[in-house]
VEXDREN-2710 file (C-alpha; in Angstrom, 1 decimal):
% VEXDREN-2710
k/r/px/py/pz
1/UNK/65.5/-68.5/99.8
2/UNK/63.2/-68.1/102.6
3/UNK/60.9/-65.6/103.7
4/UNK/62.7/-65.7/107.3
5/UNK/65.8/-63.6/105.8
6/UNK/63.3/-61.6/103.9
7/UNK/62.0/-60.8/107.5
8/UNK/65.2/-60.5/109.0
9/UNK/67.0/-57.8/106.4
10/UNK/63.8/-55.6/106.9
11/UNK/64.0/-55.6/110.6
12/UNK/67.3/-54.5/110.8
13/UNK/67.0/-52.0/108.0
14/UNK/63.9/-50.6/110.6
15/UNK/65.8/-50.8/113.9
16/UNK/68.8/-49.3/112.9
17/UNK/66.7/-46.5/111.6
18/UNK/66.4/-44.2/114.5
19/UNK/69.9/-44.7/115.5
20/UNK/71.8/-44.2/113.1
21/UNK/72.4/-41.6/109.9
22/UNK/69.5/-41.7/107.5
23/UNK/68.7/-40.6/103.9
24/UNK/65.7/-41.6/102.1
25/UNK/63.3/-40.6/99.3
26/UNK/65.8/-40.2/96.4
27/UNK/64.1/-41.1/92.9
28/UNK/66.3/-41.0/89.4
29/UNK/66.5/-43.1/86.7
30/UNK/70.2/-43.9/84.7
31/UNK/71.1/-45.1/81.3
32/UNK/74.8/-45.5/80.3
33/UNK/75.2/-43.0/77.9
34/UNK/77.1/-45.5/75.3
35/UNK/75.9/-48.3/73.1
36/UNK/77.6/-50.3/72.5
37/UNK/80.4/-50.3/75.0
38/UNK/81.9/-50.9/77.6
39/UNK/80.5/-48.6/80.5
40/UNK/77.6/-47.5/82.8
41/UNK/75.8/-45.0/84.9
42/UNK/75.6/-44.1/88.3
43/UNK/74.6/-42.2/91.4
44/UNK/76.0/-41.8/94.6
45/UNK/73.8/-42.0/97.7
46/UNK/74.3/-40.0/101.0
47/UNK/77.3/-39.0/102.8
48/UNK/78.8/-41.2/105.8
49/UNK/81.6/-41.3/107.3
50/UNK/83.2/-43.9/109.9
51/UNK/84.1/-41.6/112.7
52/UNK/87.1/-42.3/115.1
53/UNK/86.8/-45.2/118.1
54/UNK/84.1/-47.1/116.0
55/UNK/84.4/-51.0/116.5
56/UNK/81.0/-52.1/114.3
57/UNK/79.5/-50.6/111.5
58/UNK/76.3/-50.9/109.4
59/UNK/74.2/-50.0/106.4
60/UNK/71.5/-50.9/105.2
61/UNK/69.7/-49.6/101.8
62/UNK/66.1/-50.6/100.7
63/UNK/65.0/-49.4/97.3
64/UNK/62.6/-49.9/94.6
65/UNK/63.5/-50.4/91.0
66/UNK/61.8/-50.7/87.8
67/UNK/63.7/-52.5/85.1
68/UNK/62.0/-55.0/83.5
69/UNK/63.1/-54.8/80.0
70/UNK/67.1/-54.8/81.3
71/UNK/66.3/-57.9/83.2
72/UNK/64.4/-60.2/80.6
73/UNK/66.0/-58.6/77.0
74/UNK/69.8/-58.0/77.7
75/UNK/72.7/-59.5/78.7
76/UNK/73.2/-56.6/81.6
77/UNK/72.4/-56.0/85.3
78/UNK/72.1/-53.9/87.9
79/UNK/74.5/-53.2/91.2
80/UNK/73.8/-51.5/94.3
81/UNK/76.8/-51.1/96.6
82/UNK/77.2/-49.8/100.3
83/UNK/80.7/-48.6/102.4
84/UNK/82.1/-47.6/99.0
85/UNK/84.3/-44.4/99.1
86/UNK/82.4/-43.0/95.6
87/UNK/80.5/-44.1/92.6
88/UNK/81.2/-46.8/89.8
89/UNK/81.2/-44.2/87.0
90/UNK/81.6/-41.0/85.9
91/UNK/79.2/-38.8/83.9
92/UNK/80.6/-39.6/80.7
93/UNK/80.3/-43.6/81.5
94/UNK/83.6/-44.0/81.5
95/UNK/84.9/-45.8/85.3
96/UNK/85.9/-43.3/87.6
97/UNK/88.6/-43.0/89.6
98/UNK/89.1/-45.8/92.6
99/UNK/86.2/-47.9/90.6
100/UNK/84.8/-49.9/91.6
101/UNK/85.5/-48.2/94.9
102/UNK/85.4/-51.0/97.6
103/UNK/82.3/-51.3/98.6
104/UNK/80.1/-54.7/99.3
105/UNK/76.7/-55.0/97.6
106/UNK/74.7/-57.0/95.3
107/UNK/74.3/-57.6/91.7
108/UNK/70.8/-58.7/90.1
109/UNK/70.5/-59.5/86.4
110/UNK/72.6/-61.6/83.4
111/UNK/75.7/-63.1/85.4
112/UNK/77.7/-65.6/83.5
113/UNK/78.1/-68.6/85.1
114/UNK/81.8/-69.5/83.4
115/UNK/83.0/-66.3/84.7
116/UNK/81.5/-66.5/88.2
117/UNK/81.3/-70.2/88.8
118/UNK/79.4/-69.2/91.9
119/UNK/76.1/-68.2/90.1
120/UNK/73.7/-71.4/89.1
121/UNK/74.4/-72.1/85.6
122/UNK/71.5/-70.6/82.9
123/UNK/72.5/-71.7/79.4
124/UNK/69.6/-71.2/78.1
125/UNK/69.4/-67.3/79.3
126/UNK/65.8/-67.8/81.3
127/UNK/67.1/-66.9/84.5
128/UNK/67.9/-63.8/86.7
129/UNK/70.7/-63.9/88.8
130/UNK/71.0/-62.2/91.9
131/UNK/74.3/-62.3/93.9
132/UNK/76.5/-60.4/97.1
133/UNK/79.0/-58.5/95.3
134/UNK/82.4/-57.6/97.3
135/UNK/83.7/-55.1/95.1
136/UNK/87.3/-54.4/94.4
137/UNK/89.4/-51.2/94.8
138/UNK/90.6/-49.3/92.2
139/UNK/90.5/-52.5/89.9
140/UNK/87.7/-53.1/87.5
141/UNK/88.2/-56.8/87.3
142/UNK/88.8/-57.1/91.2
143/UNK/85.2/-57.7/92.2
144/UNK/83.8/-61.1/93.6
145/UNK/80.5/-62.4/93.3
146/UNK/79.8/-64.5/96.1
147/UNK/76.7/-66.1/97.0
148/UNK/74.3/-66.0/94.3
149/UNK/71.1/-67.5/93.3
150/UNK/68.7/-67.3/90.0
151/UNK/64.3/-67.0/89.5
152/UNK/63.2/-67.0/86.3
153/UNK/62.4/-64.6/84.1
154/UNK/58.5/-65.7/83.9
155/UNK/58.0/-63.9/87.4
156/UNK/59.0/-60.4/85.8
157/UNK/55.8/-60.8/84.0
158/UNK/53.1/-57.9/84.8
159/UNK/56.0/-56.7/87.5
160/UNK/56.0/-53.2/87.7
161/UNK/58.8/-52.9/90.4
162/UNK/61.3/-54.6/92.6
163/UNK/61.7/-54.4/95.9
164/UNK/66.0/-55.0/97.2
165/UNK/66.9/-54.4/100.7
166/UNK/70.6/-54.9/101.6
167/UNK/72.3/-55.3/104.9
168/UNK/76.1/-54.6/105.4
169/UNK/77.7/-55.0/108.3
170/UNK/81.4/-54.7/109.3
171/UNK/83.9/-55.1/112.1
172/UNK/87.1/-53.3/111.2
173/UNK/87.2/-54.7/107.7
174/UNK/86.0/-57.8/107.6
175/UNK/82.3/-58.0/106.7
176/UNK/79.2/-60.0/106.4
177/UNK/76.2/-58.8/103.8
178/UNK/72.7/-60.1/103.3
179/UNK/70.1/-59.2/100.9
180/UNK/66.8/-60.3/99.4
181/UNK/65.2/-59.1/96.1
182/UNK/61.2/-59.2/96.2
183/UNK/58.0/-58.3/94.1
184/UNK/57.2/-54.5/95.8
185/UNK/54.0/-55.0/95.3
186/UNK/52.9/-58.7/96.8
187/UNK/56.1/-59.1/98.7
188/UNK/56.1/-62.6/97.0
189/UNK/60.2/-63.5/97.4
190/UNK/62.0/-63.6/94.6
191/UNK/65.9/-64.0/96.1
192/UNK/67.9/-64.4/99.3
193/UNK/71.6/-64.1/99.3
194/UNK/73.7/-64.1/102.2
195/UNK/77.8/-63.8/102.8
196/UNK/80.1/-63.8/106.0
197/UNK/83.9/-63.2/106.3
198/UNK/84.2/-60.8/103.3
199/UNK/87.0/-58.4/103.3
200/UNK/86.2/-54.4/102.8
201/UNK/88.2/-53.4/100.2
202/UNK/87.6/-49.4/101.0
203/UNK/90.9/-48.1/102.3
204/UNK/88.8/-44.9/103.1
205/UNK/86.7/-44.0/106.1
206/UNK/84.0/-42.8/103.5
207/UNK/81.0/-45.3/103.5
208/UNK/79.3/-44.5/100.6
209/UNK/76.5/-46.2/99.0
210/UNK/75.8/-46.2/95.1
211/UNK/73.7/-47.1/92.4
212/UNK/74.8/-48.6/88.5
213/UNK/73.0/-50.0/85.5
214/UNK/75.7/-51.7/83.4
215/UNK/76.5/-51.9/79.4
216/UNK/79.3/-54.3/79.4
217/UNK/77.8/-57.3/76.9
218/UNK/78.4/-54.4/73.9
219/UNK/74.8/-54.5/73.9
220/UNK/73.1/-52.6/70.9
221/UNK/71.6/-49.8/73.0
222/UNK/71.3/-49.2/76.1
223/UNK/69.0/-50.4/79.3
224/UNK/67.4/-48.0/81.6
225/UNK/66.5/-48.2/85.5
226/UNK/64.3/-46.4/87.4
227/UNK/65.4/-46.6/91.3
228/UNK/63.1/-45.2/94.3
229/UNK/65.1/-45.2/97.5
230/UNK/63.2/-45.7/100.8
231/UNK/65.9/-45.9/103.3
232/UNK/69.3/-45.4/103.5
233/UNK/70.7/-46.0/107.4
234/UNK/74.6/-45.7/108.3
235/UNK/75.0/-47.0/112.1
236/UNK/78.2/-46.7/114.3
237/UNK/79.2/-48.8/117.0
238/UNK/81.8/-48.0/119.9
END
């Protein structure tokens, strides 16, 4: 974790911003509609698509999110995904088609150490984990959590929001992803995660980004999250 990546991942997010194809000010909250079970809720972000002749590509997505109780009270998390080809979930919660669609994001909340060896271990549940995600193609138990990291739950306290900026970039498929999680108010750095070499799973030219809240620890109802999207920036190269 260092504030230099923080710097970094919010430089990019503002250079790429004139150049390439730009949505921004989205604000919606989502709650899986099922308790307990094994679903979650989504929303899809802009439209992009990779157009012919493009060597590079990039995204980058910076949103604020409010979900304090999911983070310190439950056994779920949050996912954010860019150069997906659609979202996680349909309206019913249920995974939709493709799911988890390919895409390469992060995750940030409960992720068990014994089934993603990567992740520091937290026994005692008084961590947050926040990890890159390469997420898998039309197979819900083909996603990767690569490098990931934890903070503990104490520095939710009096936290109204979150602050996650990702960066995505890709040449032909093979991709590198950094991202940093932050206190939107002080900017005080709460996470810094960074992955090279990662294989797009996306068979599609869509490049998609998405946003899920999770209920897959059967929990006994469900977690909201409130998400305020600043930026979202698609950027071909030729």
């Amino acid at each position: 974790m260092n504030w230099k990546t923080s710097s970094a991942v919010r430089l990019l997010a503002l250079s790429l911003f004139a150049w390439g194809a730009s949505a921004s000010a989205q604000t919606f909250s989502l709650t899986p509609p099922c308790a307990p079970g094994l679903c979650g809720a989504s929303k899809i972000g802009g439209a992009a698509v990779k157009p012919a002749g493009a060597t590079r590509e990039t995204q980058s997505i910076e949103v604020d999110v409010a979900a304090t109780a999911l983070l310190q009270s439950s056994s779920e998390h949050i996912a954010i995904s860019g150069f997906a080809s659609g979202q996680p979930f349909n309206t019913t919660g249920a995974f939709s088609p493709n799911a988890p669609n390919g895409g390469i994001g992060i995750a940030l909340g409960r992720i068990d150490n014994a089934a993603h060896p990567s992740c520091p271990a937290d026994a005692s549940d008084t961590q947050v984990e926040f990890a890159i995600e390469q997420f898998g193609w039309s197979d819900i138990y083909g996603s990767r959590i690569l490098d990931c990291v934890s903070f503990s739950k104490s520095a939710l306290s009096g936290v109204w929001k979150l602050r996650i900026s990702l960066f995505v970039q890709c040449w032909g498929a093979t991709c590198s992803a950094a991202a940093t999680v932050e206190n939107a108010s002080t900017f005080a750095l709460l996470g810094s995660v960074s992955s090279t070499a990662i294989p797009l799973q996306n068979p599609t030219i869509a490049r998609r980004p998405w946003y899920a809240v999770t209920n897959f620890a059967a929990e006994p109802f469900n977690y909201s999250a409130s998400f305020w999207v600043r930026d979202e920036t698609y950027t071909p190269f030729f």
